[in-house]
VOGU-3710 file (C-alpha; in Angstrom, 3 decimals, decimal comma):
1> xxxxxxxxxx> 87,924/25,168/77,781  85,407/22,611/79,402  83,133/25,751/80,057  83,518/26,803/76,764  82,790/23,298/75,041  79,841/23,054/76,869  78,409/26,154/76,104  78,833/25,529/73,005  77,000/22,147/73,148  74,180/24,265/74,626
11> xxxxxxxxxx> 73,572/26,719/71,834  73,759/23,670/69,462  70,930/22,567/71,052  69,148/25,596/71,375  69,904/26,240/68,025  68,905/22,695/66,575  65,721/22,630/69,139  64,939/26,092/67,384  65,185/24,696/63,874  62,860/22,255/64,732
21> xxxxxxxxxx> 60,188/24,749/66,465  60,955/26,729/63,293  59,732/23,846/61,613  56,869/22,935/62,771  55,298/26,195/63,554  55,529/26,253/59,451  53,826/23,132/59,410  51,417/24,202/61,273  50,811/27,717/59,810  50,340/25,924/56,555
31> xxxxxxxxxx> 47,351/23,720/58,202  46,348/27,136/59,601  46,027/28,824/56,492  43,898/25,563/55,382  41,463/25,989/58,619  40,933/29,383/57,801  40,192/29,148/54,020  37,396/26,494/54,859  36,003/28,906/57,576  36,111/31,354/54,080
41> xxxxxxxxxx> 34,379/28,872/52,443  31,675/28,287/55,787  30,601/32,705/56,256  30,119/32,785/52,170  27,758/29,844/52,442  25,957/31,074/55,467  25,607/34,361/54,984  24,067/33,660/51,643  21,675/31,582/53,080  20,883/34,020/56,268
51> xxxxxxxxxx> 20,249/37,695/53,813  17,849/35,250/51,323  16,017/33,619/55,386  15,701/37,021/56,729  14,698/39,079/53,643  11,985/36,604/53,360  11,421/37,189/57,063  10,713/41,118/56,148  8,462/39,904/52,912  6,053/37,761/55,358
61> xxxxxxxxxx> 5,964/40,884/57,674  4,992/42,673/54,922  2,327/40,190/53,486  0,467/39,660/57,045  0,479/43,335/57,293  -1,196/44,301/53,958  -2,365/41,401/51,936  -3,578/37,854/53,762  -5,288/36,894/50,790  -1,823/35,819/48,964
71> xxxxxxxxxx> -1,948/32,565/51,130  0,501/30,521/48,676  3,068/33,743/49,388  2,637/33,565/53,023  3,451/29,837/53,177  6,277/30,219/51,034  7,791/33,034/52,917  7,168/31,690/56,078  8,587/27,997/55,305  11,633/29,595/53,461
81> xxxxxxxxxx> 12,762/31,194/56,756  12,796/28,377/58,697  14,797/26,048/55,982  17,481/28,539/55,504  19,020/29,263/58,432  22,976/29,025/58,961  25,713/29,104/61,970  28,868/30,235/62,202  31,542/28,166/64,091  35,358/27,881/62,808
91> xxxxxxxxxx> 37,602/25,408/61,886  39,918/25,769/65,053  41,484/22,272/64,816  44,945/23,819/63,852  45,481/26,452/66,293  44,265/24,239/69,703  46,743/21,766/68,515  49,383/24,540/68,459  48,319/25,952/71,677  48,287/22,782/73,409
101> xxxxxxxxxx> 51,704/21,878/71,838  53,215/25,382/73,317  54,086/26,522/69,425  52,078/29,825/69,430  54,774/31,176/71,597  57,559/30,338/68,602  55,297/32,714/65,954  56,577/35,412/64,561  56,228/38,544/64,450  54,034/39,399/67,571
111> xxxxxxxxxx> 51,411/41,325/65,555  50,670/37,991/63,555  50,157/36,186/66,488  47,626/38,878/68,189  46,145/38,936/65,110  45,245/34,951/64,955  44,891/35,066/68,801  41,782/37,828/68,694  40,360/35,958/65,573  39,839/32,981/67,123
121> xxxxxxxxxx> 38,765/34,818/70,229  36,505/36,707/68,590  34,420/33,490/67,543  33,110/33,563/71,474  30,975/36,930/70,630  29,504/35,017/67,339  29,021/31,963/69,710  26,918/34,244/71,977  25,297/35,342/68,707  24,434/31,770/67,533
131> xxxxxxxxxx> 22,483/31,231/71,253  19,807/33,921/70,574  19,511/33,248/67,292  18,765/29,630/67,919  16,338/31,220/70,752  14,538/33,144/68,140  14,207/30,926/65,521  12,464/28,262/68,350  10,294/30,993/68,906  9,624/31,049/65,092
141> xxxxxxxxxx> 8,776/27,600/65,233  6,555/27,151/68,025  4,453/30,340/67,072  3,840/28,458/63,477  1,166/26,330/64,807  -1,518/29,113/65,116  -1,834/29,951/61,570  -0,005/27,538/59,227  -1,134/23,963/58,657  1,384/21,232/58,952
151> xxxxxxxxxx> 0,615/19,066/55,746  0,955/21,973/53,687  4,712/22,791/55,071  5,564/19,161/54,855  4,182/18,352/50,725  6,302/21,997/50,394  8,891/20,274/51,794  9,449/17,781/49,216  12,571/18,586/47,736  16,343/17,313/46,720
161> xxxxxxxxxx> 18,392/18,914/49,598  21,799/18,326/47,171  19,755/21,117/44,744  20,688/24,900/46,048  19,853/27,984/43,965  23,232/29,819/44,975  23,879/28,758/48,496  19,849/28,886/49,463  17,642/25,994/49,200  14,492/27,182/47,198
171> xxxxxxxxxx> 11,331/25,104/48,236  8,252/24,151/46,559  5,407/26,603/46,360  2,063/25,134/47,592  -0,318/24,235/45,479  -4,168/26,122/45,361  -4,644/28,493/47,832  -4,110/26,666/51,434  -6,085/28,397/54,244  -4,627/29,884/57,413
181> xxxxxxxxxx> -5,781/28,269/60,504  -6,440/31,843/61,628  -6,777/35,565/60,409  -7,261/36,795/63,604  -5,427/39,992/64,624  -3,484/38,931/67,733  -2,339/35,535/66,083  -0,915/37,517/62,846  0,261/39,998/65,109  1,920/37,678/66,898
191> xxxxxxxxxx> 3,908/35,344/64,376  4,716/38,617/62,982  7,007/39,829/65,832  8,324/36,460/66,201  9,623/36,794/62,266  10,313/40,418/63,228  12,735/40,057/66,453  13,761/36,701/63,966  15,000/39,155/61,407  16,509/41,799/63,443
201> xxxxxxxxxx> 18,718/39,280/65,216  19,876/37,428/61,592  20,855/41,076/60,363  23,035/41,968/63,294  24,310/38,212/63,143  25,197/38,501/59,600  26,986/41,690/59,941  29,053/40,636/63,275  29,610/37,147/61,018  30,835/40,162/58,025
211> xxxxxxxxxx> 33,162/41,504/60,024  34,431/37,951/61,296  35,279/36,907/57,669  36,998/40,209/56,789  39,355/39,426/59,909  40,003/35,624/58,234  40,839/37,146/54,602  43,272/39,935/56,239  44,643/36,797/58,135  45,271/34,422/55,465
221> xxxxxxxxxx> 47,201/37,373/53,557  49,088/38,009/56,588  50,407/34,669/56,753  50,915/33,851/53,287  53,321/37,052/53,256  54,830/35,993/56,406  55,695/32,280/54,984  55,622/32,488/51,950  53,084/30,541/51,055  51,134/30,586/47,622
//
């Protein structure tokens, strides 16, 4: 009887200390499904803002290639790169506080717990991704100064940052026809394949960051069904 009784008392409290995991894995999940509707939110913004940077990129390419007259253009182009540039990062607050509470190992069923384990492990290959595109765009930057003239970038410059066509801020054209501080070959050439290898790496960002937000809509879905959550 005594071995009985406190057996019993036992899977009481594994039952009660269950409830409780029970509960607060929902708890969780619920701030989950918050963290991962703002990281929605974050690739819709971005990625907006990255297509309109590097399709200007390939206009500017374009323009130093065939037509360096169209100086207000080139300005344009080139300063609407460099002011529209996004990262991608996520809104992980939720699932390190489960990890570090030992919870992840209470969710249910396995495949929804791969499935938010490899998203949020998946955010280390965009992280990778956000490193050369920061490289590039410094590259960008510090190539600028053999053709473009500073005061001219800073009167285009003069805008209300709270004032986004879309999810792109659209900057001023310049006024006249400002001057390039060169029209030699090598310098076009030059600030060209910085814009170019600028470009290429935004695209393959983008689509990696694509991919990323497809994973967060299927996961969102997944949880709501599993929960029950509206």
């Amino acid at each position: 009887m005594l071995f009985l009784a406190v057996s019993l008392g036992f899977y009481a409290e594994n039952l009660r200390e269950g409830m409780i995991h029970k509960e607060q894995v929902k708890t969780n999940m619920r701030s989950l499904l918050s963290d991962l509707r703002s990281d929605l939110t974050l690739f819709d913004s971005v990625i907006e803002r990255n297509q309109y940077s590097y399709t200007m990129a390939d206009s500017l390419i374009e323009l130093l290639h065939a037509d360096i007259s169209n100086t207000p253009e080139i300005y344009f182009t080139a300063r609407s790169v460099t002011s529209n540039v996004g990262y991608y990062y996520s809104n992980s607050k939720s699932f390190d506080q489960m990890k570090s509470a030992g919870l992840l190992r209470f969710i249910h069923p396995k495949s929804l717990l791969d499935s938010i384990g490899n998203y949020y492990v998946s955010f280390q290959w965009l992280a990778n991704q956000t490193d050369l595109m920061r490289l590039k765009l410094d590259e960008v930057h510090k190539g600028n100064n053999v053709l473009f003239d500073s005061y001219v970038f800073y009167q285009m410059m003069k805008v209300d940052y709270n004032i986004f066509n879309g999810r792109h801020l659209v900057i001023r054209k310049p006024e006249g026809h400002p001057a390039l501080l060169s029209i030699d070959y090598k310098n076009l050439n030059a600030v060209s394949l910085n814009y170019h290898y600028y470009s290429s790496t935004s695209k393959f960002y983008n689509r990696t960051a694509t991919i990323q937000r497809q994973r967060a809509a299927q996961l969102i879905e997944l949880i709501k069904k599993e929960y029950s959550f509206d």
